[in-house]
C-alpha positions, 0 to 999 in steps of 0.5 A, a space after each residue: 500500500 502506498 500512503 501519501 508519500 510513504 509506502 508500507 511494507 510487512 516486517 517487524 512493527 516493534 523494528 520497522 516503521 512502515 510495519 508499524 503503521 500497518 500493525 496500527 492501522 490507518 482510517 481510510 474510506 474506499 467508496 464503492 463508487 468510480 472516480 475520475 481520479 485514482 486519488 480518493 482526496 473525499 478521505 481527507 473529509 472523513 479522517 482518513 488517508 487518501 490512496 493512491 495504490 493499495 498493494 493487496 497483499 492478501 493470501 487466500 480467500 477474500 483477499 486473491 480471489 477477485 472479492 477484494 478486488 472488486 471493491 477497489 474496481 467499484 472505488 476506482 483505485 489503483 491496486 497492484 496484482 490481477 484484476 477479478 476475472 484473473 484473480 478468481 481464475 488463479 484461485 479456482 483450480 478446476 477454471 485455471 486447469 480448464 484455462 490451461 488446456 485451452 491454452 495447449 499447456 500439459 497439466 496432469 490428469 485430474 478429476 473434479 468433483 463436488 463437495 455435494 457429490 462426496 456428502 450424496 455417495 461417497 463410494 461413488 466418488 471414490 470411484 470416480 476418482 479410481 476409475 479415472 487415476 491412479 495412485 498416488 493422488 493429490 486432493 485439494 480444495 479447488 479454492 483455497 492457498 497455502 496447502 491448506 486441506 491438500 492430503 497424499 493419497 497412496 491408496 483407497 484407505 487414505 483417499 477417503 479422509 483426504 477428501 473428507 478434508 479437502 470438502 471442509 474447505 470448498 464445494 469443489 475438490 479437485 484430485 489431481 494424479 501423481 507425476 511419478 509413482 515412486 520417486 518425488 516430482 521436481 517442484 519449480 517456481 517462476 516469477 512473471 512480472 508485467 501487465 500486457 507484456 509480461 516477463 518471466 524470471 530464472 526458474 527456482 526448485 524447491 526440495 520440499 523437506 516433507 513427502 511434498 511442499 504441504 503447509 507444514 513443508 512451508 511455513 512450520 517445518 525445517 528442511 525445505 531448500 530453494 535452489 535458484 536458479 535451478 539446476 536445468 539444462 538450458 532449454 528446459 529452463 526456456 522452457 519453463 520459463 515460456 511456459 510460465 508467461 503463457 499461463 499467466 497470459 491464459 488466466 489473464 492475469 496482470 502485475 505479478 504471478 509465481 506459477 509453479 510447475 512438476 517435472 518427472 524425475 526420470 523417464 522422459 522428464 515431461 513438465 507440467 503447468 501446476 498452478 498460478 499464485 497471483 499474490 505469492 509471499 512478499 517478505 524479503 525471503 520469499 520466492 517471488 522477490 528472490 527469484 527476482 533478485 537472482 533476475 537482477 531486479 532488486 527488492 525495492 525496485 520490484 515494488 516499484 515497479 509493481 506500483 508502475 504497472 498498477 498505475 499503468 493498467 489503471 491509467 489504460 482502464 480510464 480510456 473505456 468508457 462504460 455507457 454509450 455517448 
């Protein structure tokens, strides 16, 4: 978030200014009604901050699936990141996959199912799944972040409770096949930054601590290494890299996006698009800004220019105009 002329960053509140006024909080007032400049001065009238850009960084339901975004649509505000259409899509596992295919990215083969579907008959989904894949299996919540309700499946006794988990966090379950039956898929990482034209980083691995990179791989438990850039034969890495605009472009996404991917370990080492994050962590340690750093682009200069392309697609947004003349 941008705030007059001082912009605010996560950190330590008792060790960082910036993190502190965020910790205390600033009164403003975001209007759901468009206004003809990006500044809403009518804050001052009600105590509060005026905003120039809201950097939404916002994990999970509300804050990256389009809701939020929305509301900075009706103000009339510049925010960094994707709009409504491609914030929902990057967070709907089942629309992004769809997005994919349309786009000629390999995907692995996964099957969708309804929350409703699990609760009417859960033999009969339990079935479908099996009729469809096999094991090992991935389920997750079709809308949700951070690993969270995703379960391993090794077998029919474990699919069962891995469903049961994932159907408390959404209405649609998506079960995705395993790349490799035994040995553990390589996990990659790209950063795309940019609006119209985007750009794509050097490719990261990460060597997961746990069986996978599940929530506790990544935000409790030790042992989990990134490797940036990755160890990849150059056309591989090209590849990816490609890859990884092209999905971005595919789910119509804008500023940022780390799209992640899985490489068989062995055999003929097909890639696969994995998913889109389009608000991925932006702490100094996190993927999105190192992958960017071993890019050349710096921290501060990434958020600058994440500030840019805000204004930019705002700027571009106040061409349209919305009833006839």
């Amino acid at each position: 978030m941008v705030a007059g002329s001082r912009r605010l960053r996560v950190g330590d509140p008792e060790a960082t200014p910036g993190a502190k006024l965020l910790h205390e909080g600033i009164p403003t007032l975001l209007a759901p009604e468009p206004r003809s400049s990006t500044t809403l001065n009518q804050n001052r009238d009600h105590g509060g901050q005026p905003l120039d850009v809201v950097f939404p960084v916002l994990h999970g339901t509300f804050g990256e699936d389009g809701t939020i975004q929305g509301l900075f649509e009706l103000a009339g505000i510049a925010y960094v990141g994707s709009g409504v259409l491609g914030s929902a899509a990057g967070m709907d596992k089942d629309v992004m996959k769809r997005l994919f295919v349309e786009a000629g990215l390999p995907i692995v083969k996964h099957v969708t199912l309804l929350r409703a579907d699990w609760e009417r008959n859960s033999r009969k989904a339990v079935a479908t799944v099996e009729r469809a894949l096999r094991y090992p299996v991935f389920v997750k919540p079709a809308n949700l972040g951070s690993s969270v309700g995703i379960s391993k499946a090794h077998d029919r006794k474990e699919l069962g409770p891995a469903l049961a988990l994932a159907a408390k966090y959404d209405r649609k379950l998506v079960v995705e096949q395993g790349v490799c039956k035994k040995a553990r898929a390589r996990e990659f990482e790209v950063a795309v930054l940019g609006n119209d034209d985007p750009k794509s980083s050097v490719v990261g691995e990460i060597v997961p601590g746990k069986e996978f990179y599940d929530y506790e791989a990544k935000y409790l438990a030790e042992g989990s290494v990134p490797v940036i850039p990755a160890k990849l034969s150059r056309a591989d890495s090209r590849k990816i890299r490609d890859m990884a605009v092209t999905a971005f472009r595919a789910c119509d996404l804008a500023g940022l996006a780390r799209v992640d991917f899985l490489m068989e370990p062995e055999g003929k080492n097909r890639i696969f698009v994995n998913e889109v994050n389009t608000m991925p962590g932006f702490t100094q340690i996190s993927m999105y800004p190192k992958l960017w750093q071993a890019s050349g682009l710096g921290y501060t200069e990434l958020i600058s220019r994440l500030i840019e392309l805000a204004l930019e697609r705002q700027a571009e947004k106040n061409k349209t105009i919305y009833s006839r003349e």
